[in-house]
C-alpha positions in Angstrom: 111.4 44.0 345.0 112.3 47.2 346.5 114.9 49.0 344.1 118.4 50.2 346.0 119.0 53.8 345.2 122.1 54.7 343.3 125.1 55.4 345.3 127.9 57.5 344.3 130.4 55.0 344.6 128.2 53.4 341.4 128.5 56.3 339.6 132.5 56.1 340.0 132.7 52.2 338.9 130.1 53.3 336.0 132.8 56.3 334.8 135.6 53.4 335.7 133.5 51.0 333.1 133.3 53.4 329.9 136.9 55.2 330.5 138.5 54.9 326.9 141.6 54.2 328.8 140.7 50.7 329.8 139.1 49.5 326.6 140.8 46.5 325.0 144.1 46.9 323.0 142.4 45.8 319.6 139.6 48.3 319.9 141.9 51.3 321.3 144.1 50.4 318.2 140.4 50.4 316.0 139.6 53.3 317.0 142.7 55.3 316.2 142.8 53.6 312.8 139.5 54.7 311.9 140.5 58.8 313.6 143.4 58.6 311.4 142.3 57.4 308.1 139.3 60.0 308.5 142.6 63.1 308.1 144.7 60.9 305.9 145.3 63.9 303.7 143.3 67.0 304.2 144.8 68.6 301.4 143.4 66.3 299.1 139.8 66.0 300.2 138.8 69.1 298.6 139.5 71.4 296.2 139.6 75.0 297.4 140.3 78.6 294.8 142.7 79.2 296.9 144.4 76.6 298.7 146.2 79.6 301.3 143.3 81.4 302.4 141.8 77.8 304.2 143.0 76.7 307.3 143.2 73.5 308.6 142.2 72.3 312.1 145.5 70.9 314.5 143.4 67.0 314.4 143.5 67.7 310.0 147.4 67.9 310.4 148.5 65.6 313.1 146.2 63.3 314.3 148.8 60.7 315.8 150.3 63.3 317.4 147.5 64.1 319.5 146.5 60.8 320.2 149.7 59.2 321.3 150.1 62.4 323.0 146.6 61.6 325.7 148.7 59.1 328.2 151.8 56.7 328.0 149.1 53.6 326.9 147.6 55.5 324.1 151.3 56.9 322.9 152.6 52.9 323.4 149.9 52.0 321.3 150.5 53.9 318.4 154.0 54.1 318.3 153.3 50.1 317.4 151.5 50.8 315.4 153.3 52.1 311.9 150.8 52.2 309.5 148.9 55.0 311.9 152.4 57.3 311.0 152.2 56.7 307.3 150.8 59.6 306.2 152.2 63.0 307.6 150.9 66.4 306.7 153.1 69.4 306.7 151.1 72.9 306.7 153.1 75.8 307.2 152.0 79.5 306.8 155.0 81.2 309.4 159.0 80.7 309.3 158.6 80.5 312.9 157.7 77.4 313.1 159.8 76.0 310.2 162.0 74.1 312.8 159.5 72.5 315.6 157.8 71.3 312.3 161.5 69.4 310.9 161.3 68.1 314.6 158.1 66.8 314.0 158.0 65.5 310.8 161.9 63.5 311.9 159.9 62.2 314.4 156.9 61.0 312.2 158.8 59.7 309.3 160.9 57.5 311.9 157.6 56.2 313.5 156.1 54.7 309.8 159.4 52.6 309.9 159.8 51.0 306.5 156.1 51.3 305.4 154.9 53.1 302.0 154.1 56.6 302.6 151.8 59.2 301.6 153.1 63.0 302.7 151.2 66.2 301.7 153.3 69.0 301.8 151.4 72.9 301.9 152.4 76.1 302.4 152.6 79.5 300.6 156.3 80.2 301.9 159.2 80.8 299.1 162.7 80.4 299.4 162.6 78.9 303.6 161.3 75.0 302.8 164.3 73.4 301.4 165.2 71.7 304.8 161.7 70.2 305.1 162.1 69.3 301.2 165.1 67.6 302.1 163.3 65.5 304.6 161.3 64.5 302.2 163.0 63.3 299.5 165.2 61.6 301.9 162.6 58.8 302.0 161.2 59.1 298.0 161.9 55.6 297.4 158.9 55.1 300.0 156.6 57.5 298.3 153.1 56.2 297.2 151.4 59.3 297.5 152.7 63.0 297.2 150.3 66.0 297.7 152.3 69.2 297.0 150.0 72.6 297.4 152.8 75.5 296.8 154.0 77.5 294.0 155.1 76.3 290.7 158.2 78.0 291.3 158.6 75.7 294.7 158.4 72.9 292.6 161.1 73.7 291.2 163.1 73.6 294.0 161.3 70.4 296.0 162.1 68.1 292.3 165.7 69.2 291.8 168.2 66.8 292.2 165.2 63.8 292.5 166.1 60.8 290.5 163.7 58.3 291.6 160.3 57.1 292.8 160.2 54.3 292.1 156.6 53.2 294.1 155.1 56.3 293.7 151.3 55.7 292.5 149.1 59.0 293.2 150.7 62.6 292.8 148.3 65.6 293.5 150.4 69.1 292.5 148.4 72.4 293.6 149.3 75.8 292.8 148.9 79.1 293.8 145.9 80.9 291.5 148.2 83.8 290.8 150.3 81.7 288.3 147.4 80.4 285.8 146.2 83.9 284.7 144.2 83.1 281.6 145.9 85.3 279.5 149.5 83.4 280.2 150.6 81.1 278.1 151.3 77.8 279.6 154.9 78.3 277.7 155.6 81.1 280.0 155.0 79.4 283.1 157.7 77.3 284.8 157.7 73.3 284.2 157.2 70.5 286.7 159.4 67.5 285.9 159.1 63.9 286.8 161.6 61.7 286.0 161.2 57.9 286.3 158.0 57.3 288.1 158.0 54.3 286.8 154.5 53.5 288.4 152.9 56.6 288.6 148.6 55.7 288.2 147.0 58.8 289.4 147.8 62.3 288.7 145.8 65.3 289.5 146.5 69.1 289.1 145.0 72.0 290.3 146.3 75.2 289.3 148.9 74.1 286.4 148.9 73.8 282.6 149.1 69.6 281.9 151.5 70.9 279.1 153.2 72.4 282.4 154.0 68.8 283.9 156.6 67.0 282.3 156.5 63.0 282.5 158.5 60.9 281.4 156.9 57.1 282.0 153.1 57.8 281.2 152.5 53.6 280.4 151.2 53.4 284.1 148.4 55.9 284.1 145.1 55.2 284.5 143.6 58.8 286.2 144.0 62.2 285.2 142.3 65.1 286.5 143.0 68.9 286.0 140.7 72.0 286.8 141.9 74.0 283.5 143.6 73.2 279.9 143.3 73.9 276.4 141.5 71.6 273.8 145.3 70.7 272.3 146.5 69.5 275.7 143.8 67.4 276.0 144.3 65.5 273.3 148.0 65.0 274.1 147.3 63.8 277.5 144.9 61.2 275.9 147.3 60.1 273.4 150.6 59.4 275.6 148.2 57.8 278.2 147.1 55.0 276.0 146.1 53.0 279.3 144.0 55.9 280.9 140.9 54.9 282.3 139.6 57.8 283.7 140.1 61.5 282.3 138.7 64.8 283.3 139.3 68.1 282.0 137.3 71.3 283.8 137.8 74.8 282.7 138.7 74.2 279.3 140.2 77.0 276.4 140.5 76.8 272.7 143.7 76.1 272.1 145.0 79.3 269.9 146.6 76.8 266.8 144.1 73.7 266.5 145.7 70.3 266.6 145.6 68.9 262.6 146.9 65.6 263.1 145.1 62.5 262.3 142.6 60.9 264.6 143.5 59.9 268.0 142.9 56.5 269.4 142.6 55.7 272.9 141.2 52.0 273.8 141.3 52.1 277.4 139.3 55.2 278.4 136.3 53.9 280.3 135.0 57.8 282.0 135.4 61.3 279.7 134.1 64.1 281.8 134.9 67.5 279.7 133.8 71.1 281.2 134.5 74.6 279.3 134.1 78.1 280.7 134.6 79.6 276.8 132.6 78.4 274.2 130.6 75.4 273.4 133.4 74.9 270.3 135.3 73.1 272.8 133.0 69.9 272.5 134.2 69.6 268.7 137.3 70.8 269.3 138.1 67.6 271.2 135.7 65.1 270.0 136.0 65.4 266.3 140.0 64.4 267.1 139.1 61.5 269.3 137.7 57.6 269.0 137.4 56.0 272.4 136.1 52.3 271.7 136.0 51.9 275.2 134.0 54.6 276.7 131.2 54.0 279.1 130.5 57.1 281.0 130.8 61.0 279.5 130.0 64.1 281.4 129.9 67.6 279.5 129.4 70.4 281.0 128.9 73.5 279.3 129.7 76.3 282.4 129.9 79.4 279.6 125.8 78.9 279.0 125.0 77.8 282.3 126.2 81.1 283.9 125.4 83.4 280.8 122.1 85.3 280.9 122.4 86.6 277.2 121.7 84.9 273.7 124.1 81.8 273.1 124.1 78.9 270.1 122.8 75.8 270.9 125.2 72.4 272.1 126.6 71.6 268.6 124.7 68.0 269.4 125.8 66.8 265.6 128.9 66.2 266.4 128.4 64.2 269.9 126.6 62.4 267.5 129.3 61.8 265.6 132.0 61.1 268.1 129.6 58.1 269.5 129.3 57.0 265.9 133.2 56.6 265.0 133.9 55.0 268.1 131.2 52.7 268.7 131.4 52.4 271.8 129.1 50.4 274.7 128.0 53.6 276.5 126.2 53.7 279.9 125.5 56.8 281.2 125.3 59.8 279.5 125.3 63.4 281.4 124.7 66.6 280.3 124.5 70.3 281.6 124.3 73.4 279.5 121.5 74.8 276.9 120.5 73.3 273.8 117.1 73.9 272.1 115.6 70.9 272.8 117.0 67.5 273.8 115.2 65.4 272.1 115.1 67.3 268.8 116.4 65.7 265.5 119.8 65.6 266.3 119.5 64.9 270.2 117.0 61.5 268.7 120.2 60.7 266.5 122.3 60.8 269.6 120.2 58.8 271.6 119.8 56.2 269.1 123.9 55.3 268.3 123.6 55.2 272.2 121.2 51.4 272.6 123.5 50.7 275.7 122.5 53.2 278.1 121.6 52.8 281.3 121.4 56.6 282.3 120.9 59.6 280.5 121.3 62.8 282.7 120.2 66.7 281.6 120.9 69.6 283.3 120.7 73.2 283.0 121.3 76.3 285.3 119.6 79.2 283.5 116.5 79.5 285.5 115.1 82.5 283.6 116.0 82.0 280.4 113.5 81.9 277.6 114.8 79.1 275.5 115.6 76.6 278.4 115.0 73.1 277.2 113.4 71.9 280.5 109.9 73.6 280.2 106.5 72.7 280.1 107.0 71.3 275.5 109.6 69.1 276.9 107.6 67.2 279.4 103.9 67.7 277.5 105.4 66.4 274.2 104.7 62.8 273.6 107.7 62.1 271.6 110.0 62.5 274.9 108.8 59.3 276.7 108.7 57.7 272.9 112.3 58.1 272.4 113.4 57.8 276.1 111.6 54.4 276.5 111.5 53.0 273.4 114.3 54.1 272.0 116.1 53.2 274.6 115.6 49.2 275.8 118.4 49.7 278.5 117.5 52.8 280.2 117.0 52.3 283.9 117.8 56.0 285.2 116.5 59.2 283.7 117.3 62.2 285.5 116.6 66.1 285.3 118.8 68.4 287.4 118.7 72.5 287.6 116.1 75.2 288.6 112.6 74.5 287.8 111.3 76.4 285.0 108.1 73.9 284.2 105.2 73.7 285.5 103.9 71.0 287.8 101.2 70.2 285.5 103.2 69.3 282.4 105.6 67.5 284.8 102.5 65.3 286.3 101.2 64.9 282.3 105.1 63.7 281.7 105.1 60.9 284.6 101.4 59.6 283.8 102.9 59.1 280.0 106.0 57.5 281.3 104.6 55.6 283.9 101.8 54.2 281.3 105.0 53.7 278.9 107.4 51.7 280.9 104.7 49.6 282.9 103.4 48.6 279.2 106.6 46.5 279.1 106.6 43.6 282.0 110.5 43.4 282.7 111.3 47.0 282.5 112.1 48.7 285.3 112.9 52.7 285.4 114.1 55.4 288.3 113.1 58.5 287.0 115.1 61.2 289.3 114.0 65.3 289.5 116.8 67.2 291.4 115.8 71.2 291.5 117.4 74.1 292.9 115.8 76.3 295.0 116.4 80.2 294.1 115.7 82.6 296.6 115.9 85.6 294.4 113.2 84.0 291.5 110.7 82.3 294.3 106.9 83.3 294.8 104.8 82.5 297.4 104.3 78.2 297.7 106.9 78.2 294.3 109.0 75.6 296.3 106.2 72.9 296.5 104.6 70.8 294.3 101.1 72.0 294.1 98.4 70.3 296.3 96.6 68.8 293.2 99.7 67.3 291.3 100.8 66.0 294.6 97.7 64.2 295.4 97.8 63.0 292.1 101.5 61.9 292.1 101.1 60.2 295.9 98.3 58.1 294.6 100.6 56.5 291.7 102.1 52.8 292.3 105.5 53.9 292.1 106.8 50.5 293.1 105.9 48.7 290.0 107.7 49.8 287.3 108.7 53.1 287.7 110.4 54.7 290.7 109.9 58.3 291.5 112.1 61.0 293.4 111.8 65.0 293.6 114.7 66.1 295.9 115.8 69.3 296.5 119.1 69.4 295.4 120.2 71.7 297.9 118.9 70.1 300.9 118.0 66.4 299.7 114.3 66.7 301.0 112.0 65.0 299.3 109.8 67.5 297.8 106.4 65.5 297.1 106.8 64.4 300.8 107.6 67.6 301.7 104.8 68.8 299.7 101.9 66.8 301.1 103.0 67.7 304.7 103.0 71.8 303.9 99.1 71.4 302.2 98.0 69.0 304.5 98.8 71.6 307.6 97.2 74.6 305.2 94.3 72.5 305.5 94.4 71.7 309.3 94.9 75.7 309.8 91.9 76.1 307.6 89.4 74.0 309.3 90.4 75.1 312.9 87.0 76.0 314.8 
């Protein structure tokens, strides 16, 4: 059969065919969903330093406004479709445009009808936003989620005179760096006051003081998050919230008097991820106050020893022992980044062993050139390590190392062969052991960046689908470094026997 050569009148009926414009209602009305959802709140998908030196792109901010804005189909479409107009985002950085952006939000707020909403307000402006506040709170009883990225002293201004929210589940406040100096007080600083969120779950602050937000109903909350505090206001937050679930404190500070009263219970917090930029006295600051029956998951990091390049103390490790002790709690994973000694050293062993629940056990440290890393070659040649990692531990399905390599690939390969030997001994274990390194530019020699050609060889002729599973990722890229490896000794080779 001959084949009839392609007209241009077929090229017109095939541009006819895949026009968006004349796709089905229910998949034009998919479609937008999925665009919208995708810049439900910009404001919260990240957290920035400095929330006013970002921009965000027109499609971040208004997404329904550009679609329903393509042809009168697409703007009929949407404008039935309220639950595409449910979030509106207001970023303004000039006065200018402070009244097309009243027009515009009106116009939005109308469109989500009588459906929750979630608004994120941002903008570095003082003194100009009451009308758009006023907008706002017009509508609070519809509130589910509020993202506010101003000054504290806007808050101020945006809360006064607000009486009730009575649906409002998620509040994310965000404030200007230039009012959490660390040498101000959080007494100084202005307060944020919520009255009567009577369902408030989820509250998260960048940039403020907890001691700085004022709540009145805390029986609802089950996730808090803040990037700084002291050790004192951690330990109030966790004893109003007796129903949190999920706490985490970064950039922590001694607080300056220590909190003496007795110990505090909380029977509901499943996740404890603490982080201090100070000292490592923060870790017994707040754990030798606490008993959490119900923990399953803690994260500490230690930042102050992962970014130092002098001397430092060890992680105080007694008293994480401890904590886990008194509160007898079902633990499942276990992470932690910073310096100690050695791991699996008396007191780390003691850890481990109040600790027959978990499931993952996580170590990480940052100071590549550091002389008293833990992660070097006595860690991963000494027997003891897979003795107490596998035996020890019955539960134990994930063990992973995360940082800059300072090891060498031979006492990583003498590690594995134990551990592989180890787990594959017992017939219904099963255990992921997971290497993510970080490259370093300014440390790296010549082929420092792959495994070398004998380990490798070694490590691809393992079983790794018995017992034990094996991956070396780069943290930075995700590529699998043994694979990696192979491929960058096997075209050495090639190169090398080129006649």
């Amino acid at each position: 059969m001959q084949e009839r050569p392609i007209s241009q009148d077929d090229g017109e009926l095939a541009n006819e065919a895949v026009n968006p414009s004349n796709l089905p209602l229910e998949i034009l009305a998919t479609i937008f969903t999925h665009c919208v959802e995708a810049h439900s709140n910009p404001f919260t998908h990240k957290i920035f330093d400095n929330y006013y030196q970002v921009s965000f792109s027109k499609f971040d901010c208004s997404a329904p406004l550009i679609l329903s804005g393509v042809c009168q189909r697409w703007r009929d479409i949407m404008l039935n479709l309220p639950e595409l107009w449910t979030s509106p985002n207001v970023y303004l950085n000039s006065a200018s445009k402070l009244p097309l952006q009243q027009e515009i939000l009106e116009s939005w707020l109308d469109n989500s009808r009588t459906l929750p909403l979630h608004i994120g307000l941002c903008s570095e402006l003082e003194g100009i936003l009451e009308p758009i506040f006023d907008q706002v709170k017009a509508r609070s009883s519809r509130w589910e989620t509020l993202c506010l990225v101003m000054s504290p002293r806007n808050y101020a201004r945006f809360l006064r005179g607000l009486t009730s929210t009575p649906f409002l589940k998620s509040l994310h406040l965000n404030a200007s760096q230039d009012d959490t100096r660390p040498n101000v007080t959080s007494e100084e600083l202005p307060k944020v006051a919520l009255q009567k969120s009577v369902r408030l779950e989820e509250l998260y602050i960048h940039g403020l003081w907890p001691s700085q937000v004022e709540i009145s109903i805390w029986d609802n909350l089950t996730v808090f998050w803040t990037d700084h505090g002291t050790t004192n206001e951690v330990l109030e937050v966790l004893r109003q919230a007796k129903y949190l679930k999920n706490g985490t404190f970064h950039g922590l500070y001694p607080s300056h008097e220590q909190n003496t009263a007795s110990l505090s219970r909380n029977k509901s917090l499943e996740y404890l991820e603490l982080q201090t930029v100070f000292t490592s006295l923060i870790l017994e600051l707040v754990l030798d106050r606490l008993i959490l029956p119900s923990l399953k998951k803690f994260i500490y990091i230690d930042e102050k020893f992962i970014f130092s390049t002098g001397d430092s103390t060890s992680m105080p490790l007694a008293h994480l022992r401890l904590f886990f002790d008194r509160s007898r709690c079902e633990l499942q994973e276990l992470v932690i980044k910073g310096h100690f000694l050695n791991p699996l050293n008396h007191e780390a062993v003691e850890v481990l062993q109040c600790l027959p629940s978990l499931r993952q056990l996580s170590l990480g440290s940052s100071r590549r050139r550091s002389l008293d890393r833990w992660d070097a070659d006595e860690f991963f040649t000494n027997p003891a390590t897979c003795v107490t990692l596998f035996e020890s531990l019955p539960q134990l399905e994930v063990f992973r190392v995360s940082g800059a390599r300072t090891f060498s690939w031979d006492a990583l390969l003498a590690f594995l062969r134990l551990a592989y030997s180890t787990v594959t001994a017992q017939a219904s274990r099963r255990v992921c052991i997971e290497l993510e390194l970080e490259s370093d530019a300014q440390y790296a020699q010549p082929g420092e960046a792959h495994i070398s050609r004998d380990v490798a060889l070694q490590l691809a002729e393992m079983d790794w689908e018995l017992n034990v599973s094996l991956s070396i990722r780069d943290k930075t890229s995700g590529d699998d470094l043994l694979q990696v490896s192979l491929t960058h000794h096997d075209s050495i080779t090639s190169t090398l026997y080129q006649p």
